[in-house]
ZAMAR-760998 format. One record per atom (N, C-alpha, C, O, CB): residue number from 1; residue in one letter; atom name; x, y, z. Coordinates in pm, whole numbers, plus 50000, padded with zeros to 5 digits. Glycine has a CB too. Layout:
    n  res  atom     xx     yy     zz
  NUM    A    CA      X      Y      Z
...
//
This chain:
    n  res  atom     xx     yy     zz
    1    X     N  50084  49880  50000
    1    X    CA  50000  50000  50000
    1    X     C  50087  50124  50000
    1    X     O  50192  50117  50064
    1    X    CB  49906  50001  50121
    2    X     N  50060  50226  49943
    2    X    CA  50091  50353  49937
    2    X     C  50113  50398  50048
    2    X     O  50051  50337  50135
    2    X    CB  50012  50422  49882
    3    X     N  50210  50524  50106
    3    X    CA  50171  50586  50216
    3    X     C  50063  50661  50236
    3    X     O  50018  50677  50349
    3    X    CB  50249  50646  50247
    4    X     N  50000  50723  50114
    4    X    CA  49862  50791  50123
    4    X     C  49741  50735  50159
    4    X     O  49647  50794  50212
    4    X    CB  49831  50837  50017
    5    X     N  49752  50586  50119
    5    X    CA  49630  50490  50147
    5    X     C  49613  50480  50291
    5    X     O  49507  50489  50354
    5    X    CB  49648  50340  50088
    6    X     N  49787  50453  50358
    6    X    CA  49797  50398  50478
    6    X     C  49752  50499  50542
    6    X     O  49680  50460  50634
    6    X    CB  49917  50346  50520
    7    X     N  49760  50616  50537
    7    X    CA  49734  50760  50621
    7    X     C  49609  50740  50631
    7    X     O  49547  50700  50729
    7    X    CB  49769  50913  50556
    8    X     N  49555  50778  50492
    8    X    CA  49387  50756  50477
    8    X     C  49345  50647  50588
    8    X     O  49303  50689  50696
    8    X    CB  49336  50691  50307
    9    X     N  49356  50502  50564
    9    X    CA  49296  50395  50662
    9    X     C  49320  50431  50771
    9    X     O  49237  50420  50861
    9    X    CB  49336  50263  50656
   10    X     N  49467  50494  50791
   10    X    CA  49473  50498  50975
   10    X     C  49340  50640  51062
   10    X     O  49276  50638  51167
   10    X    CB  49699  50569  51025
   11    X     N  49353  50750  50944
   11    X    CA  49234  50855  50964
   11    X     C  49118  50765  50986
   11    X     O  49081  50750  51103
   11    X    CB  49204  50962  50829
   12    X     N  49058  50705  50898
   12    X    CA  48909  50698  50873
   12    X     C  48860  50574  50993
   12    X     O  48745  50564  51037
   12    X    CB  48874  50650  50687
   13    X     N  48966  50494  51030
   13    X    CA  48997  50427  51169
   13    X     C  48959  50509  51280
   13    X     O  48865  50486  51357
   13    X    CB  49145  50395  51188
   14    X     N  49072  50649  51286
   14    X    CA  49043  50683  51377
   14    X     C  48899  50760  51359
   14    X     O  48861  50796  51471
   14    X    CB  49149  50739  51423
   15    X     N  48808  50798  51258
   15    X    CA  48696  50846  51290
   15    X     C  48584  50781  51320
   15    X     O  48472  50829  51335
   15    X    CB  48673  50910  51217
   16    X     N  48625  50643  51331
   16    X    CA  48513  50515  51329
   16    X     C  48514  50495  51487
   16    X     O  48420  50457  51557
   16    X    CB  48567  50351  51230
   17    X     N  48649  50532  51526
   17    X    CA  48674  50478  51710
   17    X     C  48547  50636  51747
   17    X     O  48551  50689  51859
   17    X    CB  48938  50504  51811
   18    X     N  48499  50662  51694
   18    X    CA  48468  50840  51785
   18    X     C  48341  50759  51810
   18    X     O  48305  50648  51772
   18    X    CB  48451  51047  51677
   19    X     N  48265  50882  51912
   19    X    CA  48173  50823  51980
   19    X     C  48009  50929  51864
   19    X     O  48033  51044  51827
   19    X    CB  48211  50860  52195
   20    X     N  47892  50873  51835
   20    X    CA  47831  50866  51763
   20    X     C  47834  51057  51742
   20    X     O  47868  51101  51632
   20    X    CB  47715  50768  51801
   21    X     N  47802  51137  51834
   21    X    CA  47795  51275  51879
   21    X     C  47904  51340  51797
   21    X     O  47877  51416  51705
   21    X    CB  47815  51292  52040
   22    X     N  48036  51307  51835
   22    X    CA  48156  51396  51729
   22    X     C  48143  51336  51593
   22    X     O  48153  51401  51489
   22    X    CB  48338  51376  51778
   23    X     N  48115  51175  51602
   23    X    CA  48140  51137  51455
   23    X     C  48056  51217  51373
   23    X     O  48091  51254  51261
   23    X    CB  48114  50989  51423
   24    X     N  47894  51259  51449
   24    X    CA  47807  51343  51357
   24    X     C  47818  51442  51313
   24    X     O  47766  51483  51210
   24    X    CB  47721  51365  51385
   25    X     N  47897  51503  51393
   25    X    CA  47950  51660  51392
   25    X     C  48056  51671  51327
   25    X     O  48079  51775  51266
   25    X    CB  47982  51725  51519
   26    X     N  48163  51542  51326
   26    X    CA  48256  51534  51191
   26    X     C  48166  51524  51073
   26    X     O  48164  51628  51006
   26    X    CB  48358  51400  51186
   27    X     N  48104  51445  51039
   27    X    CA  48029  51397  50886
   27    X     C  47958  51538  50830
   27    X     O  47974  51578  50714
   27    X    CB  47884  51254  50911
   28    X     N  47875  51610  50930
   28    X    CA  47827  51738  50898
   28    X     C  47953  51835  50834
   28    X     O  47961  51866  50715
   28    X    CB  47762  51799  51035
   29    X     N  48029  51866  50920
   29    X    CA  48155  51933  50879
   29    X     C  48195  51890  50757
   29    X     O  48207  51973  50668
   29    X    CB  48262  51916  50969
   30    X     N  48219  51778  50737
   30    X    CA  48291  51710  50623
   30    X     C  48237  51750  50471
   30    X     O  48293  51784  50367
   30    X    CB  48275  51551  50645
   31    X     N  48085  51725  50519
   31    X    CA  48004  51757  50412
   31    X     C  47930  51906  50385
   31    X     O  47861  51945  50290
   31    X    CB  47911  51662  50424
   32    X     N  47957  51945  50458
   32    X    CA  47981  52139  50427
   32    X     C  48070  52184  50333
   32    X     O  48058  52267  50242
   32    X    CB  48046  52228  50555
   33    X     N  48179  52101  50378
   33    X    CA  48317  52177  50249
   33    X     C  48338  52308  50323
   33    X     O  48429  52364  50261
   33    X    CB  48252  52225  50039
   34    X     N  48306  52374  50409
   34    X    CA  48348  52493  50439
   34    X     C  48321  52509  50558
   34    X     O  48247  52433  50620
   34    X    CB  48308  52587  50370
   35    X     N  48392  52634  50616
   35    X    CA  48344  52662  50807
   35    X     C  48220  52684  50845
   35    X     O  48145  52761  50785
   35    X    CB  48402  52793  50880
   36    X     N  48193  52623  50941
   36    X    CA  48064  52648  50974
   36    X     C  48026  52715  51126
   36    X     O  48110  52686  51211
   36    X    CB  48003  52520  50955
   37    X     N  47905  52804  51177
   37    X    CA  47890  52821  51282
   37    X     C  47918  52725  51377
   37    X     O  47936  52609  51340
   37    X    CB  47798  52858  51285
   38    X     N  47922  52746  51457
   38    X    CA  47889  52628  51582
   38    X     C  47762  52563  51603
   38    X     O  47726  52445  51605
   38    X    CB  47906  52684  51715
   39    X     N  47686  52710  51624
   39    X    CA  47552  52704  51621
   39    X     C  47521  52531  51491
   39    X     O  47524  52409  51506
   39    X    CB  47491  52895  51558
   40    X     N  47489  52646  51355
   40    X    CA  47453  52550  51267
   40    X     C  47476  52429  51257
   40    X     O  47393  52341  51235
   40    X    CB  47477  52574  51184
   41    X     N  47644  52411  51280
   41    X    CA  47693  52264  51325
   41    X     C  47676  52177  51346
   41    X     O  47669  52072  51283
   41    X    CB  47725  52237  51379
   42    X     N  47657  52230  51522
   42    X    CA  47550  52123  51625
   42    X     C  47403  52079  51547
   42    X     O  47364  51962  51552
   42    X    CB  47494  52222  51791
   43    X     N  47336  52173  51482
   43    X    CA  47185  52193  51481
   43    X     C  47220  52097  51323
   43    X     O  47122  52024  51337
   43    X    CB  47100  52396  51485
   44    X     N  47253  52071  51254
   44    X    CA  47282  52015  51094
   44    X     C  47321  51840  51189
   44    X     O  47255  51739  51164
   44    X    CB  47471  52129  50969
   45    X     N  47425  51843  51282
   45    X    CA  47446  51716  51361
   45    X     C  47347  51658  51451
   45    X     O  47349  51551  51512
   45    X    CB  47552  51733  51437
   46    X     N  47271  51740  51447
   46    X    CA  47141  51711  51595
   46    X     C  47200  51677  51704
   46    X     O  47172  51570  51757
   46    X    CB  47024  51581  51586
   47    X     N  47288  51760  51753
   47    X    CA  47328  51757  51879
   47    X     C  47262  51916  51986
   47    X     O  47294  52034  52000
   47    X    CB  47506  51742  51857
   48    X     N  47164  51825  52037
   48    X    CA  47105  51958  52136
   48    X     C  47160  51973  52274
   48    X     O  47117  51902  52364
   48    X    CB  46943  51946  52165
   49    X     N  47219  52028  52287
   49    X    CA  47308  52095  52431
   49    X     C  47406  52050  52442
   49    X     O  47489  52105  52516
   49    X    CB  47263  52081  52569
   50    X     N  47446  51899  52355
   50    X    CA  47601  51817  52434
   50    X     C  47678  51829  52317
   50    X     O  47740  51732  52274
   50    X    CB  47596  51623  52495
   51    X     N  47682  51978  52243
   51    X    CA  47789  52001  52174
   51    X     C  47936  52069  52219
   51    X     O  48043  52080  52159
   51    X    CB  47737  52065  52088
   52    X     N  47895  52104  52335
   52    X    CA  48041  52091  52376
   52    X     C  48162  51977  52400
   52    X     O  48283  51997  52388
   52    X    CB  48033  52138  52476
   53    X     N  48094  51847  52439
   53    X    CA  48142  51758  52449
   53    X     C  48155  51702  52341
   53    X     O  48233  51607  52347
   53    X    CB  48101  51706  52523
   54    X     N  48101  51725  52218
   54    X    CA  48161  51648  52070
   54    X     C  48294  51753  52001
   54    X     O  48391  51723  51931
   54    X    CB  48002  51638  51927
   55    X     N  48256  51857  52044
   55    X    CA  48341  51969  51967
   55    X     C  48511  51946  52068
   55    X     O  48627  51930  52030
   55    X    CB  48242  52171  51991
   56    X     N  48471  51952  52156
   56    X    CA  48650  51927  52234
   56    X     C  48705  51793  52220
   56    X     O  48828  51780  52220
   56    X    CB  48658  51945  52416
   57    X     N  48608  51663  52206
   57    X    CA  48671  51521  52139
   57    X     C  48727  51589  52012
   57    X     O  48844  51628  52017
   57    X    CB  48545  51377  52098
   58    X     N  48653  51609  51890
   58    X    CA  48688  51636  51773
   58    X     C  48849  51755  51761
   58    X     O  48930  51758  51668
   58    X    CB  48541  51693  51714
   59    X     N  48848  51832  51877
   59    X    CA  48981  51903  51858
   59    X     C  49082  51846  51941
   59    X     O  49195  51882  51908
   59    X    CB  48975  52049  51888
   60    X     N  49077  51767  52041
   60    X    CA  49140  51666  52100
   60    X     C  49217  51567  51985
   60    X     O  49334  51570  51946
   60    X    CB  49032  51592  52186
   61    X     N  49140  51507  51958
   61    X    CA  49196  51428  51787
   61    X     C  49248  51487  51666
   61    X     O  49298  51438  51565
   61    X    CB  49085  51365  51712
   62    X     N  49215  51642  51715
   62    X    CA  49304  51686  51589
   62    X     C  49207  51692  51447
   62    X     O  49248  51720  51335
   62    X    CB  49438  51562  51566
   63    X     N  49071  51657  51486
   63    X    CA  48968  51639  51353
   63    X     C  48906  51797  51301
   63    X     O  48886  51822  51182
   63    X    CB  48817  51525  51407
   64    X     N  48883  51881  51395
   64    X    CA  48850  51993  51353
   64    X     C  48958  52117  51404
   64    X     O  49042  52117  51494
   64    X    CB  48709  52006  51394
   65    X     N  48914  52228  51302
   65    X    CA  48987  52380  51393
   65    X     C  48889  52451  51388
   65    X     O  48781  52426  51335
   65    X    CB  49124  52477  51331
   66    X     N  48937  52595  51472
   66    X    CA  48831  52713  51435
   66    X     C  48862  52797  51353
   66    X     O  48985  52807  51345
   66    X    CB  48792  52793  51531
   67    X     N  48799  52873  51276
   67    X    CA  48894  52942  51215
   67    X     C  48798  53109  51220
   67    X     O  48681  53117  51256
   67    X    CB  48940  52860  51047
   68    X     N  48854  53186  51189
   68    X    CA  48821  53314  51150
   68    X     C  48855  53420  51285
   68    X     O  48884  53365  51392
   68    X    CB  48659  53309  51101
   69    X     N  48852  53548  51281
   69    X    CA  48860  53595  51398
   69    X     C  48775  53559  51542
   69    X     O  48822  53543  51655
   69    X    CB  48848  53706  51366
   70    X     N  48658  53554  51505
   70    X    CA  48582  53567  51648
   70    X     C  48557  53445  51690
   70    X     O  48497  53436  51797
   70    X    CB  48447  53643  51651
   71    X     N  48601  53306  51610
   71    X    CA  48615  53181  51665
   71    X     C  48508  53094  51682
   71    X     O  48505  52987  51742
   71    X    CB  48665  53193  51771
   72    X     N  48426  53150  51626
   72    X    CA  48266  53075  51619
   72    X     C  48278  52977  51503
   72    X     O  48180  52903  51495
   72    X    CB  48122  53192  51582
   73    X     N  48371  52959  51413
   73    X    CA  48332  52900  51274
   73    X     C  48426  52769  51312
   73    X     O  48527  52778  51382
   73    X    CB  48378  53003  51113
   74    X     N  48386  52667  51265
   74    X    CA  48482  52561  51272
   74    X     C  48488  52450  51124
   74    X     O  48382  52428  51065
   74    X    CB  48438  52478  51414
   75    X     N  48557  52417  51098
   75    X    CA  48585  52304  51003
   75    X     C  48667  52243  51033
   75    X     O  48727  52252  51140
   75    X    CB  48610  52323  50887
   76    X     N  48691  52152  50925
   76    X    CA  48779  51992  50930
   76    X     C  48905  52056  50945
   76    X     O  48926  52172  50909
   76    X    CB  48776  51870  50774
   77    X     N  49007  51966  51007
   77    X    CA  49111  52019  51034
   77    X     C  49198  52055  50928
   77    X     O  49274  52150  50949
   77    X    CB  49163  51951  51111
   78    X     N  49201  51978  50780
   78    X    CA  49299  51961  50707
   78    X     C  49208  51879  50610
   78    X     O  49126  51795  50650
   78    X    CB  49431  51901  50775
   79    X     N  49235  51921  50444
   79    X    CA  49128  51870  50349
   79    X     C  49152  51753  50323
   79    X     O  49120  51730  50207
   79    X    CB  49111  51933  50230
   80    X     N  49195  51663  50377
   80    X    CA  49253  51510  50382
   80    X     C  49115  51467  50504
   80    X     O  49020  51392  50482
   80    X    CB  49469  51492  50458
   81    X     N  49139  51529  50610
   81    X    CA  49018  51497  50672
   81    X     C  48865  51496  50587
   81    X     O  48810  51387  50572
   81    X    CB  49015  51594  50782
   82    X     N  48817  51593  50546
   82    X    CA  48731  51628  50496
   82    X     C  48674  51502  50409
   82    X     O  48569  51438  50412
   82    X    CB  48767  51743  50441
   83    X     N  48832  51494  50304
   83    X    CA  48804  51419  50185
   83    X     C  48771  51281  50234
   83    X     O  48676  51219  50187
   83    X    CB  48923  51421  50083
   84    X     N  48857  51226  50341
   84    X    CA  48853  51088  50318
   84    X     C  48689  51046  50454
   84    X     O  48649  50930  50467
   84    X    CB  49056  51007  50361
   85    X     N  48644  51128  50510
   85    X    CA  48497  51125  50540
   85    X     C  48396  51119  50458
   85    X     O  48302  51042  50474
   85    X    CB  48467  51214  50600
   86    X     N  48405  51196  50370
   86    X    CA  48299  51166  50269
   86    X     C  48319  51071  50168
   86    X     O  48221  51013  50121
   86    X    CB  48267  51275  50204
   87    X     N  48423  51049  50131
   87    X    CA  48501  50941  50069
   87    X     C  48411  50810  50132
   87    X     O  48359  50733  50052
   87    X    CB  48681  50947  50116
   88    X     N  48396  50790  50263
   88    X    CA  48353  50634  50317
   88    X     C  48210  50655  50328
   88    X     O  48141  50554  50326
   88    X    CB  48422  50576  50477
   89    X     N  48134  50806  50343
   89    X    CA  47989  50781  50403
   89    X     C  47921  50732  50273
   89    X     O  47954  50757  50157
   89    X    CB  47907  50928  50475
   90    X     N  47825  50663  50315
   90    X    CA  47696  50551  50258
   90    X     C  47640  50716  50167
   90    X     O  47653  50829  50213
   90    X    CB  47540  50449  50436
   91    X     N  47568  50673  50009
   91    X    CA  47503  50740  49960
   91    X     C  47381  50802  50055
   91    X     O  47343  50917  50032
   91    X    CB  47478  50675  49856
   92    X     N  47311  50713  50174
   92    X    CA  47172  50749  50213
   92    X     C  47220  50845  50378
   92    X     O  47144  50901  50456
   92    X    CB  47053  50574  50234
   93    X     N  47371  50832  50385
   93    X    CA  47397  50920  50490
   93    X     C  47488  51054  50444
   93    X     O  47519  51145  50520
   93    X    CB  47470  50833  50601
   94    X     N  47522  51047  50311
   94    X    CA  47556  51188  50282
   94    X     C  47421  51283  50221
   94    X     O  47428  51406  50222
   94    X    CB  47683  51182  50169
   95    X     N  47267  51191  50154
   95    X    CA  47191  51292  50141
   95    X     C  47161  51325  50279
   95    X     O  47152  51446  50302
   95    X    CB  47080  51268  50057
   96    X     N  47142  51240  50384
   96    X    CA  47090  51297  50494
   96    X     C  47169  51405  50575
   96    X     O  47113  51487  50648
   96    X    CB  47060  51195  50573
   97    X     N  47316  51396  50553
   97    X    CA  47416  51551  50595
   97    X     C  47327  51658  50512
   97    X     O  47283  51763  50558
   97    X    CB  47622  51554  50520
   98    X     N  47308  51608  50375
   98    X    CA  47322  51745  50336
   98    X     C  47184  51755  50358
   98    X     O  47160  51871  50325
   98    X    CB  47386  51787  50192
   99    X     N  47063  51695  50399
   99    X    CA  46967  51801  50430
   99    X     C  46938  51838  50562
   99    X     O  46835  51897  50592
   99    X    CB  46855  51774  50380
  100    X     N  47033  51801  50648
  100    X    CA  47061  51869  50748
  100    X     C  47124  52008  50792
  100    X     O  47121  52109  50863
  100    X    CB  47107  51802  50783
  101    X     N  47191  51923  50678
  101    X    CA  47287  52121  50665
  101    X     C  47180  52212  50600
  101    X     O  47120  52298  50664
  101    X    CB  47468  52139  50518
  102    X     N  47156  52185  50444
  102    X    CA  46976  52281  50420
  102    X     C  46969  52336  50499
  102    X     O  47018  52449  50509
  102    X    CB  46826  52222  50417
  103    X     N  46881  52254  50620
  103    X    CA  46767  52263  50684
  103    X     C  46827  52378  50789
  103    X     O  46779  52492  50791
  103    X    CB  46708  52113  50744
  104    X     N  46921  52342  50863
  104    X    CA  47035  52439  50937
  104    X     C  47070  52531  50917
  104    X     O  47069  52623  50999
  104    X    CB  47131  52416  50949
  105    X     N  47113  52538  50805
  105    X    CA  47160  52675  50742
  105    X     C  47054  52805  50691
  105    X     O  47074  52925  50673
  105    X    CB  47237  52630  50614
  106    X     N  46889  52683  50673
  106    X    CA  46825  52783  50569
  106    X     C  46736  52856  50736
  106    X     O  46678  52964  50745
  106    X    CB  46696  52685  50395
  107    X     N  46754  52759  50839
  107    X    CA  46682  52824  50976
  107    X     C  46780  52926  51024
  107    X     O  46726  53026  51072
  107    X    CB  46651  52707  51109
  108    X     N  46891  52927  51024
  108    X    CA  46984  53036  51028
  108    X     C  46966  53166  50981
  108    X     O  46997  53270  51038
  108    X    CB  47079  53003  50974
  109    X     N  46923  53153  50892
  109    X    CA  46917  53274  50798
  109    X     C  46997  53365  50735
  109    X     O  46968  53476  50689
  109    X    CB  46866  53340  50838
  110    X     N  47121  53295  50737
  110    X    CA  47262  53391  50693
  110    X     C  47317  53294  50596
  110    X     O  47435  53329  50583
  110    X    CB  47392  53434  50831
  111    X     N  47302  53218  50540
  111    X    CA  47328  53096  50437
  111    X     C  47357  53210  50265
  111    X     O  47293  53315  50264
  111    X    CB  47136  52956  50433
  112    X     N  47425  53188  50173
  112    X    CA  47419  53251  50079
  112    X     C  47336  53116  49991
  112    X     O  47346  52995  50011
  112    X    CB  47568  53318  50037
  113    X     N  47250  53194  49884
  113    X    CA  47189  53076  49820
  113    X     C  47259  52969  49734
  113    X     O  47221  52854  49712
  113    X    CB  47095  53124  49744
  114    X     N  47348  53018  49698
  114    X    CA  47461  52902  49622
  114    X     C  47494  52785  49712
  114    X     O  47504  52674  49658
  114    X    CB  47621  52973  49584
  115    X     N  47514  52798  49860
  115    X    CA  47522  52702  49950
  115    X     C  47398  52607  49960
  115    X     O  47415  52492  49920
  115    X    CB  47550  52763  50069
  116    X     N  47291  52637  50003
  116    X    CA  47146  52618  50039
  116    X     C  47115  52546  49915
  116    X     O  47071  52432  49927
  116    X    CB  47051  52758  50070
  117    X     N  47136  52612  49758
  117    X    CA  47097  52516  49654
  117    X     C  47227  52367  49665
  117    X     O  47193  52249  49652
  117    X    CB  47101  52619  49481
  118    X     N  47350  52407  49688
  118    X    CA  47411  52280  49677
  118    X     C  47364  52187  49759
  118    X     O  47368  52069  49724
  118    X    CB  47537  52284  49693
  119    X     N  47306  52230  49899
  119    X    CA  47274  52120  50015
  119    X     C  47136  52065  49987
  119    X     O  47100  51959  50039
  119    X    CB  47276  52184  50173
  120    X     N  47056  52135  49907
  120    X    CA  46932  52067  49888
  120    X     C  46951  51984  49752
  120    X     O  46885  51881  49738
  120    X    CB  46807  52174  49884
  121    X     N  47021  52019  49671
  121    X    CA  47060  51913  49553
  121    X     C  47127  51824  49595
  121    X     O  47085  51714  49558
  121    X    CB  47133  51956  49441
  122    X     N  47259  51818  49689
  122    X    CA  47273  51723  49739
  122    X     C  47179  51613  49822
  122    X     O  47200  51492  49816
  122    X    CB  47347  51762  49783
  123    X     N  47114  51648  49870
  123    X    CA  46952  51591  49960
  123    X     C  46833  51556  49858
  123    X     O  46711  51547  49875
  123    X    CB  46872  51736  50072
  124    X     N  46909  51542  49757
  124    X    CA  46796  51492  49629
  124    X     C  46655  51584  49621
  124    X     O  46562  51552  49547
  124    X    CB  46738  51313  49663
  125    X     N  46651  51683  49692
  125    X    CA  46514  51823  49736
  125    X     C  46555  51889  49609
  125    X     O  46669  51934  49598
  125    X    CB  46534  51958  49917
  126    X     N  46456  51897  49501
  126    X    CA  46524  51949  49380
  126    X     C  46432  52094  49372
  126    X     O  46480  52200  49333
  126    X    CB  46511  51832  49230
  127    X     N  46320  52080  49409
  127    X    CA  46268  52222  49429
  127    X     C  46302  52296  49517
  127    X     O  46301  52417  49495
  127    X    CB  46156  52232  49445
  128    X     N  46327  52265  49593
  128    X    CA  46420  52375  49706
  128    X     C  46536  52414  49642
  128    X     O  46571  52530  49665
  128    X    CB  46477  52306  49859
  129    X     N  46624  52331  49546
  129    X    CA  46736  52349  49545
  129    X     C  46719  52446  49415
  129    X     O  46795  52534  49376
  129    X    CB  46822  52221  49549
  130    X     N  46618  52411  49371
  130    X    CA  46610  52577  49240
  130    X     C  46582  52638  49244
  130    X     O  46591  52710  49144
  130    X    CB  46570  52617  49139
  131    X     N  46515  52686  49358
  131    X    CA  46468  52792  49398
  131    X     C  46543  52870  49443
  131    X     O  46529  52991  49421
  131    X    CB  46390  52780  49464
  132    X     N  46672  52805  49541
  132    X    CA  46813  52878  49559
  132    X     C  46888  52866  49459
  132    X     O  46989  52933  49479
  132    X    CB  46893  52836  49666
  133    X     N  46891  52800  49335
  133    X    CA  46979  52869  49225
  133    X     C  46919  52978  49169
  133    X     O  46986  53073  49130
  133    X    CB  47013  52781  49113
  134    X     N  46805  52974  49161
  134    X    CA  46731  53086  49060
  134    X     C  46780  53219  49172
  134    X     O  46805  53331  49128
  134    X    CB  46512  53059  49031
  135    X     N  46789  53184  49333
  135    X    CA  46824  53338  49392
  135    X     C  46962  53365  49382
  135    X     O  47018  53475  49388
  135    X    CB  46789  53361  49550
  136    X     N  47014  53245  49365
  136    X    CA  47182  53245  49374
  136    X     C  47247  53312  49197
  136    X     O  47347  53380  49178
  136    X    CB  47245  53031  49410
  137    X     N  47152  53263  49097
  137    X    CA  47138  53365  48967
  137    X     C  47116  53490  48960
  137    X     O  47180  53571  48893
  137    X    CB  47050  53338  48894
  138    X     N  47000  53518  49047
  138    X    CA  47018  53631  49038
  138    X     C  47074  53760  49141
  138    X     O  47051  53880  49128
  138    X    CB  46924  53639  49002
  139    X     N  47144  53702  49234
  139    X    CA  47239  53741  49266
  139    X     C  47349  53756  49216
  139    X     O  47427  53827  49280
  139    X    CB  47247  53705  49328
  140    X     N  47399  53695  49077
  140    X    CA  47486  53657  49038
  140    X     C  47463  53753  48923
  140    X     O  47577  53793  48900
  140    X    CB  47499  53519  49035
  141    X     N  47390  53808  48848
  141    X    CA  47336  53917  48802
  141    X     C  47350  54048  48831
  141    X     O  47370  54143  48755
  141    X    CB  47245  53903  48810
  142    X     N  47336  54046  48960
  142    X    CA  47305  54179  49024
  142    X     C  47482  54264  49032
  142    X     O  47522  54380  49033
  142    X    CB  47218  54141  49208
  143    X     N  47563  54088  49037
  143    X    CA  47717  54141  49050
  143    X     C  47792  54136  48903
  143    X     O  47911  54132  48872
  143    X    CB  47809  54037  49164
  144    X     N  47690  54139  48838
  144    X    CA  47755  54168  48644
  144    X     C  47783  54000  48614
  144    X     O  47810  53970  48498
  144    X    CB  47974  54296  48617
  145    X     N  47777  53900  48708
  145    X    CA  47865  53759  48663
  145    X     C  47773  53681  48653
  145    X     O  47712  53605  48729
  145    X    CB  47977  53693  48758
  146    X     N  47769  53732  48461
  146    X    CA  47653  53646  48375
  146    X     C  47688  53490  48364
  146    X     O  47605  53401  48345
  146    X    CB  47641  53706  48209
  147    X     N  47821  53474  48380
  147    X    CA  47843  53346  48365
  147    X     C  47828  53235  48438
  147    X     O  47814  53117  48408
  147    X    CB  47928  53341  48343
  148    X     N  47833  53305  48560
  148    X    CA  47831  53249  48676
  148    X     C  47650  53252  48669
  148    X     O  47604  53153  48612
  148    X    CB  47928  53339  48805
  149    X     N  47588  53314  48701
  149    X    CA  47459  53319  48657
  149    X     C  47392  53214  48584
  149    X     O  47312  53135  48632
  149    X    CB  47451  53416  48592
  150    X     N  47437  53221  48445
  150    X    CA  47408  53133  48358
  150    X     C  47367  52988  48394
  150    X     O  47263  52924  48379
  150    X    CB  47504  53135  48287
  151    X     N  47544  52946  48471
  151    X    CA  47523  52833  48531
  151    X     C  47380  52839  48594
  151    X     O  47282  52817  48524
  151    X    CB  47633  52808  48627
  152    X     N  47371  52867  48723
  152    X    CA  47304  52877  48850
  152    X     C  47103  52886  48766
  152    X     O  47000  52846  48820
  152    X    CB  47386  53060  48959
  153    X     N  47114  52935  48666
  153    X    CA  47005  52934  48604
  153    X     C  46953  52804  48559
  153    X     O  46848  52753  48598
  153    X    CB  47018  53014  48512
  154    X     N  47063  52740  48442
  154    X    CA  47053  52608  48430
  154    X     C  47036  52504  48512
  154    X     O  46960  52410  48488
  154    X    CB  47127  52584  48386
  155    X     N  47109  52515  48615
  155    X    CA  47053  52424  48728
  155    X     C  46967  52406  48787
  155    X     O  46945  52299  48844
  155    X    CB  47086  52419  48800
  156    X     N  46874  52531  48791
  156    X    CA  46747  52579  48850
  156    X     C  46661  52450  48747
  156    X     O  46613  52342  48781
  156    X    CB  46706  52782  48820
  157    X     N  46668  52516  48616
  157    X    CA  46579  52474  48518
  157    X     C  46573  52291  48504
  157    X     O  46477  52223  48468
  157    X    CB  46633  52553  48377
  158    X     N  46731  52240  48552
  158    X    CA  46689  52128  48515
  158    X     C  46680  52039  48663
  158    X     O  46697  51917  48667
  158    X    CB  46784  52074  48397
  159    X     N  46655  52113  48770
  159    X    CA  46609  52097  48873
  159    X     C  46435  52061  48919
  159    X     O  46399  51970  48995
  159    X    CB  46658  52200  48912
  160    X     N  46351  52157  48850
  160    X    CA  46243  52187  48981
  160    X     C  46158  52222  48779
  160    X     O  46219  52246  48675
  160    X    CB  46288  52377  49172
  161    X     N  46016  52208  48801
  161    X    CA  45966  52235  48702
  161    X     C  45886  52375  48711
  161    X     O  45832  52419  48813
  161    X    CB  45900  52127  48668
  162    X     N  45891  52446  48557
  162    X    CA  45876  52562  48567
  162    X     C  45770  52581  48408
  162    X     O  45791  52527  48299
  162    X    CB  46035  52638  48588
  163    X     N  45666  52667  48445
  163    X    CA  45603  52715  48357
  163    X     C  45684  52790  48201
  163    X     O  45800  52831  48206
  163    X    CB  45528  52800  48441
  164    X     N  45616  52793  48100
  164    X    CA  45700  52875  48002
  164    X     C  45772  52976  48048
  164    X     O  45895  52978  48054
  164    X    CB  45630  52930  47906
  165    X     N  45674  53088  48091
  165    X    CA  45713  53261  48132
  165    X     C  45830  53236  48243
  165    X     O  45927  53311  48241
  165    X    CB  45552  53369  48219
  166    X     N  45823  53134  48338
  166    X    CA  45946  53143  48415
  166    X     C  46080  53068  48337
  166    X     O  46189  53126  48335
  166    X    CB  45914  53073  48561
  167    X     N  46061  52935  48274
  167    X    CA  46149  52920  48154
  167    X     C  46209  53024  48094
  167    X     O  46326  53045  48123
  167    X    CB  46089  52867  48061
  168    X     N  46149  53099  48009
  168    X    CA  46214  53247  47951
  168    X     C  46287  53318  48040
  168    X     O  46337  53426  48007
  168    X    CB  46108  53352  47906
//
């Protein structure tokens, strides 16, 4: 075996020894791709009140950091973590991250829609998820980046079904 493999197995080992609470709060993280509140975190992991105790295992092991100034945001420690978590989760437990995260992020209310459409397309929710491309388009509009737009339009369309006049 490779040394990369061996790294990988010895990681994904150690995320299997964690106890169900951090492992959830790893898999959420993992499947964000990016920092997340604390708040949202916990609430995407369904951990109600005993997120302190998953969040100090997980930095104990070295699985997550915080990052940004005011220290509320946390992600995977290192994109090797990230990768090789989602790498092992079951198809029916990464839609269920990601409509946790959705669901988390969209009760939050500070989510940008480009996020919110990826987590509900990921969660197989295809009308939700075009409904945040079509806002994430036209947001994407509003900042001159037709291209970017473009995309975010198309996805909408071959997402969620739409009358002619909204077609056009």
């Amino acid at each position: 075996r490779s040394q990369s493999t061996s790294a990988t197995d010895v990681l994904w080992e150690r995320v299997q020894r964690l106890a169900a609470g951090p492992r959830q709060l790893l898999e959420v993280l993992a499947v964000a791709g990016r920092p997340l509140d604390e708040g949202e975190a916990s609430r995407a992991a369904g951990l109600a009140g005993d997120e302190r105790a998953a969040l100090a295992d997980l930095r104990v092991h070295r699985l997550i950091r915080t990052t940004g100034g005011a220290g509320k945001e946390i992600t995977t420690y290192h994109d090797r973590v990230r990768e090789t978590v989602t790498a092992r989760l079951g198809p029916e437990r990464l839609r269920e991250c990601h409509h946790n995260l959705a669901r988390a992020l969209e009760a939050g209310n500070r989510a940008e829609p480009e996020a919110l459409a990826f987590h509900f397309k990921g969660a197989g929710e295809g009308a939700p998820a075009g409904d945040y491309f079509v806002r994430a388009a036209e947001k994407a509009v509003a900042a001159l980046a037709f291209d970017r737009a473009a995309r975010f339009y198309e996805s909408a369309l071959n997402l969620r079904p739409m009358d002619a006049e909204e077609r056009r």
